[in-house]
Backbone as a chain_set.jsonl record, in Angstrom:
{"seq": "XXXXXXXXXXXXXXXXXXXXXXXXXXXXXXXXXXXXXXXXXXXXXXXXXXXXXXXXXXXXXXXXXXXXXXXXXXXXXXXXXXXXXXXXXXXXXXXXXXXXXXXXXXXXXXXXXXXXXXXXXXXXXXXXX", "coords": {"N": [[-25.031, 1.142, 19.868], [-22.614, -1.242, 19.141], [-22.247, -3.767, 16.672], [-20.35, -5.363, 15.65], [-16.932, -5.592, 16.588], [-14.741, -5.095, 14.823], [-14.304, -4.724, 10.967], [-13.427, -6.939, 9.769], [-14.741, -9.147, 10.939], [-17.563, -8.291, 10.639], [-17.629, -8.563, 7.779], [-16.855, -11.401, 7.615], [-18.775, -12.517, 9.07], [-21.377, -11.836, 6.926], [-19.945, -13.627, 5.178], [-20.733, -15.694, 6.155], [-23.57, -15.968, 6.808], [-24.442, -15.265, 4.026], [-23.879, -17.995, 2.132], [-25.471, -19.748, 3.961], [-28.311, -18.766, 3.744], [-27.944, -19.027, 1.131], [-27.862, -21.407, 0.477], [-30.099, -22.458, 1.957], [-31.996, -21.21, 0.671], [-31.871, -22.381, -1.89], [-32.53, -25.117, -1.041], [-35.522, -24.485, -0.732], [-35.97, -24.08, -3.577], [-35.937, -21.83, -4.514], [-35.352, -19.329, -6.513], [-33.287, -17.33, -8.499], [-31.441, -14.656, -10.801], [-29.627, -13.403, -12.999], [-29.974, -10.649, -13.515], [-31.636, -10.118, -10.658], [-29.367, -9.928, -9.322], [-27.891, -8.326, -10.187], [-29.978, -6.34, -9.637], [-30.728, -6.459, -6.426], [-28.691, -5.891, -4.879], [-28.093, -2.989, -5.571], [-30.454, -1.684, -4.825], [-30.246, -3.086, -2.02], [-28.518, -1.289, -0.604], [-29.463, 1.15, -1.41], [-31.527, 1.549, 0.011], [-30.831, 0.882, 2.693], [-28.414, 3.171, 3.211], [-29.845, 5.205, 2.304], [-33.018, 5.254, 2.835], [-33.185, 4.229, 4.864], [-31.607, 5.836, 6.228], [-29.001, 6.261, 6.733], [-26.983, 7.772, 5.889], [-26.828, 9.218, 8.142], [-25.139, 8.048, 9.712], [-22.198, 9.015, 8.805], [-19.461, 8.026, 8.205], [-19.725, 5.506, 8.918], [-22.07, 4.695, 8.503], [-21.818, 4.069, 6.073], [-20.265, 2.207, 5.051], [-21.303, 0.1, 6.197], [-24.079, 0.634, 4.633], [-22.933, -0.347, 2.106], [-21.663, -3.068, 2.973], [-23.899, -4.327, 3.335], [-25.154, -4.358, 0.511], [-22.906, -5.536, -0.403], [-23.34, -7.991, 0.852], [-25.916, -8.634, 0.008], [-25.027, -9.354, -2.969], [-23.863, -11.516, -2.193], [-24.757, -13.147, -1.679], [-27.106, -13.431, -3.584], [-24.957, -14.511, -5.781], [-24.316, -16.774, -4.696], [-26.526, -18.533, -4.73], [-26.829, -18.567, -7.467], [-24.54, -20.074, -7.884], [-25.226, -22.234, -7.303], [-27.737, -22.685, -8.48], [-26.414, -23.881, -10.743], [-25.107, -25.987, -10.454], [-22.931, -26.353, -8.97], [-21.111, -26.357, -6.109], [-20.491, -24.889, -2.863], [-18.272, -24.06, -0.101], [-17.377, -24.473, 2.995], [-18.652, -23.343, 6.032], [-16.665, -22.951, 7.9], [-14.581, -22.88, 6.666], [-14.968, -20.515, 5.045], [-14.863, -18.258, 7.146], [-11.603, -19.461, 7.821], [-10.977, -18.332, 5.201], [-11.395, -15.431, 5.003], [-9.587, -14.763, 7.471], [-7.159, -15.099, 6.565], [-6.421, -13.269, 5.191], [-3.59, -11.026, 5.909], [-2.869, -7.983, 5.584], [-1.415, -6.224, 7.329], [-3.804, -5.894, 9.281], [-5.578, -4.979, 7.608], [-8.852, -4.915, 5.516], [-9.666, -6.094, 2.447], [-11.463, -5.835, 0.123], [-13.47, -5.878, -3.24], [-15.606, -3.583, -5.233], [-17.501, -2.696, -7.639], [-14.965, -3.431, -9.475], [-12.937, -1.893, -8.439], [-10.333, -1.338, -5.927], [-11.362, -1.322, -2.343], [-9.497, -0.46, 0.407], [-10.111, -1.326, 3.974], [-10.01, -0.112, 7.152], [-9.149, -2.173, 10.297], [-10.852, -1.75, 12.369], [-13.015, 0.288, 11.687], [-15.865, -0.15, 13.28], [-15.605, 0.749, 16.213], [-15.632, -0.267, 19.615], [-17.649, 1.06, 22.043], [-16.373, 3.096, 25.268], [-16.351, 1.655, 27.9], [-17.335, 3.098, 31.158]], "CA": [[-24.374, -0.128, 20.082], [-21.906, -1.725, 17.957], [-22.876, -5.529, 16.48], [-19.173, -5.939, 15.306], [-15.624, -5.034, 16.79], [-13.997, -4.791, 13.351], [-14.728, -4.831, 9.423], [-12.845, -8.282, 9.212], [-16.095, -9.744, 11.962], [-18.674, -8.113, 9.797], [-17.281, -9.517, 6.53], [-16.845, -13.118, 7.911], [-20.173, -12.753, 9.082], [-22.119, -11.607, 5.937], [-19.733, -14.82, 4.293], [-21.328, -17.312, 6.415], [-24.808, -16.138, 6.115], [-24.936, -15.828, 2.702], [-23.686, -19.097, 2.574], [-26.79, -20.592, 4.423], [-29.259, -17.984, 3.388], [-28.295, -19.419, -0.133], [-27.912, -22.839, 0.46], [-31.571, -22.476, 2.511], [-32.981, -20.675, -0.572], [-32.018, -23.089, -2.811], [-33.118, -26.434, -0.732], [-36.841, -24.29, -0.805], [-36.331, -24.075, -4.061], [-36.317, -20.25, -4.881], [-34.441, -18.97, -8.173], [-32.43, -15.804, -8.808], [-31.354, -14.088, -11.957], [-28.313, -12.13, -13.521], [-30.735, -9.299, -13.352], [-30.967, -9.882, -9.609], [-27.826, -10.158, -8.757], [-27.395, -6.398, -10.131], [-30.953, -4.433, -9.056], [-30.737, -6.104, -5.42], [-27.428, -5.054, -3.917], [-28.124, -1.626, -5.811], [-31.765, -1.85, -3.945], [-30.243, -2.883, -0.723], [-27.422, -0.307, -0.502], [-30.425, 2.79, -1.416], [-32.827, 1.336, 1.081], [-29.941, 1.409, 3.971], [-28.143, 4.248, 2.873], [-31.157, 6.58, 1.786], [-34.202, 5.467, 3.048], [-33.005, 4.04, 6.467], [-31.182, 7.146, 6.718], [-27.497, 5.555, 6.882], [-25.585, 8.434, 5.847], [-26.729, 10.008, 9.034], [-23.783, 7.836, 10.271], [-21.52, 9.408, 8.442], [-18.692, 6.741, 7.859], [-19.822, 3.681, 9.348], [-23.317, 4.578, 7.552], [-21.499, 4.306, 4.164], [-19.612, 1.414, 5.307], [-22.915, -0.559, 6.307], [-24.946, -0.147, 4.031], [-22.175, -0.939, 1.436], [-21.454, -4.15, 3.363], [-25.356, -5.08, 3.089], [-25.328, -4.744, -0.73], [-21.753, -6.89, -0.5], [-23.94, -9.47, 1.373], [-26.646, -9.304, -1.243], [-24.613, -9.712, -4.346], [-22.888, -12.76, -2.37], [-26.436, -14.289, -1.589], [-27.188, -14.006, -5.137], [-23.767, -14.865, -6.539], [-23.895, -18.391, -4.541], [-27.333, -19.072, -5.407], [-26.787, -18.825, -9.054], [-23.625, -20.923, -8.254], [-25.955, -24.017, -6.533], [-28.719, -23.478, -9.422], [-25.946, -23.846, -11.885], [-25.092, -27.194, -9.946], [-21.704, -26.061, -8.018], [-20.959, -26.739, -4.698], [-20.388, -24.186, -1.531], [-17.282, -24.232, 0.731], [-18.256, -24.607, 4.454], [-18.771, -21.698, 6.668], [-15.629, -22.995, 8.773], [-13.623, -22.649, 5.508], [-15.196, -18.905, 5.065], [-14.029, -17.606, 8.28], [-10.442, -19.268, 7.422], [-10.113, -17.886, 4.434], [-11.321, -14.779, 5.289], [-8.954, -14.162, 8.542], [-5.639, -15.718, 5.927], [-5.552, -11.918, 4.444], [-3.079, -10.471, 7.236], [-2.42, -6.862, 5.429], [-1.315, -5.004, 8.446], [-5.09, -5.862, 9.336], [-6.817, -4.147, 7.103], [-9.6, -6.017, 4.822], [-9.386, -5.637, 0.685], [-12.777, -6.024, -0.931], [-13.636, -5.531, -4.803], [-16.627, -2.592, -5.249], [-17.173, -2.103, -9.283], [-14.039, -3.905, -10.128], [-12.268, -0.649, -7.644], [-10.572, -2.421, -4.626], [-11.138, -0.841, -1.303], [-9.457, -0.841, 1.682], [-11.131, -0.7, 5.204], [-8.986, -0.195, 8.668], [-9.94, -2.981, 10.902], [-11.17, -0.498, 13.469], [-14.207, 1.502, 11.338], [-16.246, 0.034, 14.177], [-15.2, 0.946, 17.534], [-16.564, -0.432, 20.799], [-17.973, 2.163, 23.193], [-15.995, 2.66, 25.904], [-17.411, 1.866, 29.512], [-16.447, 4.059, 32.247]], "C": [[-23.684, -0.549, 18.805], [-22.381, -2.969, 17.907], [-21.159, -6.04, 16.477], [-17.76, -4.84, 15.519], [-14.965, -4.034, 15.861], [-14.448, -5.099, 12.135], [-14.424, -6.567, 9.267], [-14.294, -8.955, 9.893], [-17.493, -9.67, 11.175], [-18.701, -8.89, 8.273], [-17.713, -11.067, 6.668], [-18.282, -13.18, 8.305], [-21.437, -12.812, 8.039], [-21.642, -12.989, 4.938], [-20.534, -15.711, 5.113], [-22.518, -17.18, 6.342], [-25.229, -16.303, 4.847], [-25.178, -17.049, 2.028], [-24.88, -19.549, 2.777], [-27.961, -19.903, 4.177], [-29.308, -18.552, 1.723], [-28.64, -20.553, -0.281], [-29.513, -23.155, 1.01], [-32.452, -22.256, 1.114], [-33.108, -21.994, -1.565], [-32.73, -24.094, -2.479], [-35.012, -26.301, -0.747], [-37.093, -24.346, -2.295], [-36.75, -22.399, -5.28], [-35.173, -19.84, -5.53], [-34.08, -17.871, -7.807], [-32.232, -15.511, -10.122], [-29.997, -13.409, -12.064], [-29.245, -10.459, -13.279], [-31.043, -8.8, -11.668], [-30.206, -9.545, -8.874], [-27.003, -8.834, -9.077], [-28.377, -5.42, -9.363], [-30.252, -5.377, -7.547], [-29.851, -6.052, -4.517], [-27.687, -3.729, -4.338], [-29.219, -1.086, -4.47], [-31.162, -1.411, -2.488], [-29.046, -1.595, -0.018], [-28.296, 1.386, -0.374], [-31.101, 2.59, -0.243], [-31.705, 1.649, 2.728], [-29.2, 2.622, 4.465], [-28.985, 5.817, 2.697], [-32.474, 6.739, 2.976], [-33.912, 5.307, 4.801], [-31.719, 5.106, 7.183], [-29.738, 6.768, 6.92], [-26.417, 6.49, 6.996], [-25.696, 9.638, 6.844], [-25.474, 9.764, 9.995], [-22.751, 8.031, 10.022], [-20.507, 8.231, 8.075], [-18.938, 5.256, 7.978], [-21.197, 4.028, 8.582], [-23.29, 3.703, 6.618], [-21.168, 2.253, 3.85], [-20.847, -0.012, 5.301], [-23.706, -0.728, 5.144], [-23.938, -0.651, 2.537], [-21.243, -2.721, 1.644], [-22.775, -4.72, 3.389], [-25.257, -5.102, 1.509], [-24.045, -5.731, -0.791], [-22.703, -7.92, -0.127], [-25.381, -9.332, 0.695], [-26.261, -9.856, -2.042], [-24.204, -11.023, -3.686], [-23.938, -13.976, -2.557], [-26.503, -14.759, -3.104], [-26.509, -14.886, -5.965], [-24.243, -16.522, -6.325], [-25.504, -18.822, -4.707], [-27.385, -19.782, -6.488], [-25.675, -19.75, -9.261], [-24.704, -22.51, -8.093], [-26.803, -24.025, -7.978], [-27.71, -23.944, -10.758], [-25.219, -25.505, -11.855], [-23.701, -27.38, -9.329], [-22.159, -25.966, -6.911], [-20.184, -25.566, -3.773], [-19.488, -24.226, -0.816], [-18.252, -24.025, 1.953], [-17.895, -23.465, 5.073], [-17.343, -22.232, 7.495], [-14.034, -22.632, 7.694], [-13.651, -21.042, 5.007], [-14.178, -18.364, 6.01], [-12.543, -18.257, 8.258], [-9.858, -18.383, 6.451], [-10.433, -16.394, 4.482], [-9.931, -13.967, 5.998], [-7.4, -14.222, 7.554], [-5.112, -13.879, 5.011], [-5.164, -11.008, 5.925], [-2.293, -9.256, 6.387], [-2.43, -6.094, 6.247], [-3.104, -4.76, 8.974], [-5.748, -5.299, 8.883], [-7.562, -5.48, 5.761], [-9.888, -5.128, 3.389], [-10.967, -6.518, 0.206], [-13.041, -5.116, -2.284], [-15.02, -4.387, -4.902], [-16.59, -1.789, -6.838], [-16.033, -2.039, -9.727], [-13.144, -2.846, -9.302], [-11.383, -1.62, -6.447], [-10.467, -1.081, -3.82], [-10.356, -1.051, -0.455], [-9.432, -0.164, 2.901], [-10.103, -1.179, 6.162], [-9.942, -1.034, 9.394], [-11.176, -1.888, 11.91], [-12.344, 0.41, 12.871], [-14.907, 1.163, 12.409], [-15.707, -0.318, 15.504], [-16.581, 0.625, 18.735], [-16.334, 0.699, 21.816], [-17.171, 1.986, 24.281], [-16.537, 2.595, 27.096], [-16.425, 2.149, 30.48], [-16.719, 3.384, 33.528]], "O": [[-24.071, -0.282, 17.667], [-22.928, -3.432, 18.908], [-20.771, -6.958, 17.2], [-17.533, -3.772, 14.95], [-14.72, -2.83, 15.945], [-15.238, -6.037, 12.235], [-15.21, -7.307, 8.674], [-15.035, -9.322, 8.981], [-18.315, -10.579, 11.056], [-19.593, -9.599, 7.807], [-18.574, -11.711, 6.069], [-18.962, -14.033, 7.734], [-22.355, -13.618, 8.19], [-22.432, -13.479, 4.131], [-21.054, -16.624, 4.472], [-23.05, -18.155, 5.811], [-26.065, -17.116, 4.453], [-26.233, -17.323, 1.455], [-25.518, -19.817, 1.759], [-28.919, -20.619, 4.469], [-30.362, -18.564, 1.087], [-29.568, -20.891, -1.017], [-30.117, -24.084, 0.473], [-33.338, -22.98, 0.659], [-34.167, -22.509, -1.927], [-33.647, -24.362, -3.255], [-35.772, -27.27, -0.765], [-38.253, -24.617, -2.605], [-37.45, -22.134, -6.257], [-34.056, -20.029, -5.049], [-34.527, -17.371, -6.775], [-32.958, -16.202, -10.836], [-29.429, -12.922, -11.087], [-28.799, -9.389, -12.865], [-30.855, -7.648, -11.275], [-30.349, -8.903, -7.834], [-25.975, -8.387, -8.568], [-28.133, -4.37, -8.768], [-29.075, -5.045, -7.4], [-30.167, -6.161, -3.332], [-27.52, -2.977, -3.377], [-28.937, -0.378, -3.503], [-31.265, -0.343, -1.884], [-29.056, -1.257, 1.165], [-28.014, 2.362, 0.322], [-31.242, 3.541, 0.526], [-31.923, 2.498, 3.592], [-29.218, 3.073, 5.611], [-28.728, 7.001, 2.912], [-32.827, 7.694, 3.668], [-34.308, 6.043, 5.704], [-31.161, 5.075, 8.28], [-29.405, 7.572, 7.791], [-25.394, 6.411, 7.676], [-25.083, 10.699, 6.724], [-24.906, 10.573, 10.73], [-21.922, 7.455, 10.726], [-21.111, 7.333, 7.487], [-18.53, 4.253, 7.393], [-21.285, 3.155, 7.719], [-24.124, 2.868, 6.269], [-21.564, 1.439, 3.015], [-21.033, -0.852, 4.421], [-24.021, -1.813, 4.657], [-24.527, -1.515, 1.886], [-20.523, -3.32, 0.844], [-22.692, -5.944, 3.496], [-25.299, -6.285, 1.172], [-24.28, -6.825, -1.305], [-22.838, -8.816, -0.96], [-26.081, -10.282, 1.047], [-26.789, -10.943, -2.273], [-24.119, -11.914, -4.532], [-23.997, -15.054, -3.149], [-26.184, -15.807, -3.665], [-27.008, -15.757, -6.678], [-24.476, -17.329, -7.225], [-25.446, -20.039, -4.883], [-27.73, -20.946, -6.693], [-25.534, -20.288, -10.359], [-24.719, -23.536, -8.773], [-26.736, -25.036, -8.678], [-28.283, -24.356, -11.766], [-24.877, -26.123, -12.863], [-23.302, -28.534, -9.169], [-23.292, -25.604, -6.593], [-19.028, -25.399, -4.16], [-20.045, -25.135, -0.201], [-19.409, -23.603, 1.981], [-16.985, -22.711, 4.727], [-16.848, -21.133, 7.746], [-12.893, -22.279, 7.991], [-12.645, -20.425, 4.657], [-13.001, -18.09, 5.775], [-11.858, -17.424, 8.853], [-8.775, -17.803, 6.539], [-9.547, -15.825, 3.845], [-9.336, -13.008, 5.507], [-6.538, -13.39, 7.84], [-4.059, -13.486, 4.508], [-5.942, -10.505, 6.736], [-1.068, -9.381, 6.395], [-3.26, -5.185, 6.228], [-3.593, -3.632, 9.032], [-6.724, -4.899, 9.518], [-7.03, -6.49, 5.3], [-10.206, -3.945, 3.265], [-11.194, -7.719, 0.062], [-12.852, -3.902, -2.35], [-15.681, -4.894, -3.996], [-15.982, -0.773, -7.172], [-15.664, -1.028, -10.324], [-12.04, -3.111, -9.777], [-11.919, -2.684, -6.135], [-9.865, -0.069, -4.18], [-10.325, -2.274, -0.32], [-9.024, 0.975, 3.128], [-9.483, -2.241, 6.111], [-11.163, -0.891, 9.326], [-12.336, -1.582, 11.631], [-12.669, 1.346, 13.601], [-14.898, 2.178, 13.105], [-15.411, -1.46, 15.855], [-17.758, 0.978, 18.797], [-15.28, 1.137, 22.278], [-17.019, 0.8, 24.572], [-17.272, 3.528, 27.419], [-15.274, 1.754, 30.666], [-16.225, 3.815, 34.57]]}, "num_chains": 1, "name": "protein.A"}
C-alpha cells in the first residue's frame, strides 16, 4: 500500500507534524540539543533504512527513510527554535508554502547542504483492475 500519492503529500505532511510534534514537545516541556538535532535524523535514517530493512525497497526505501530523518531534523530544528523563544508558522501556512514551489512538479529539498530533486510520482498508486 501506498500512504502518499506523491513526494510533494509526504513532505507537506512530515511539515505539519513536526510542527505539532514540536510545538506538543515543547508545551510538555521536553528539551533537545545541537547534538540531537545531528545523531537523531542520522539514527532515524539507519534504523529505517538498515534495520527496518528499507533498502529492500529499492528507491522508495531510500526515499523514505531519507524523508523520516528530514522529519527528524525538522522536529528538532523547530524545537530548538520554540526553546530559543521563536514562534512557528501554522500548519495551513506549511502546506501553502510548500505547494508555492511549482518546478514542473518536482520537489527541491537540501540533504548535506546537496539539493535534491524528487519527481512528484516516486510513489505510485497501485492500480485496481
Amino acid at each position: 500500500h501506498y500512504s502518499f500519492s506523491t513526494m510533494e503529500e509526504h513532505m507537506v505532511q512530515n511539515e505539519r507534524f513536526s510542527t505539532i510534534v514540536a510545538e506538543s514537545y515543547h508545551q510538555a516541556g521536553k528539551k533537545t540539543s545541537y547534538l540531537k538535532l545531528l545523531i537523531n535524523p542520522a539514527w532515524a535514517f539507519l534504523y529505517g533504512y538498515i534495520i527496518r530493512k528499507g533498502f529492500m525497497g529499492g528507491k522508495q526505501g531510500l526515499v523514505i527513510a531519507v524523508n523520516q530523518a528530514r522529519y527528524t531534523f525538522q522536529k528538532h530544528r523547530k524545537l530548538l527554535q520554540l526553546q530559543s523563544g521563536a514562534v512557528l508558522a501554522n500548519a495551513s501556512d506549511i502546506q501553502t508554502a510548500a505547494y508555492a514551489d511549482g518546478l514542473s512538479g518536482n520537489i527541491r529539498t537540501h540533504i548535506r547542504g546537496k539539493e535534491k530533486t524528487y519527481v512528484r510520482n516516486v510513489f505510485r498508486r497501485r492500480k485496481t483492475a
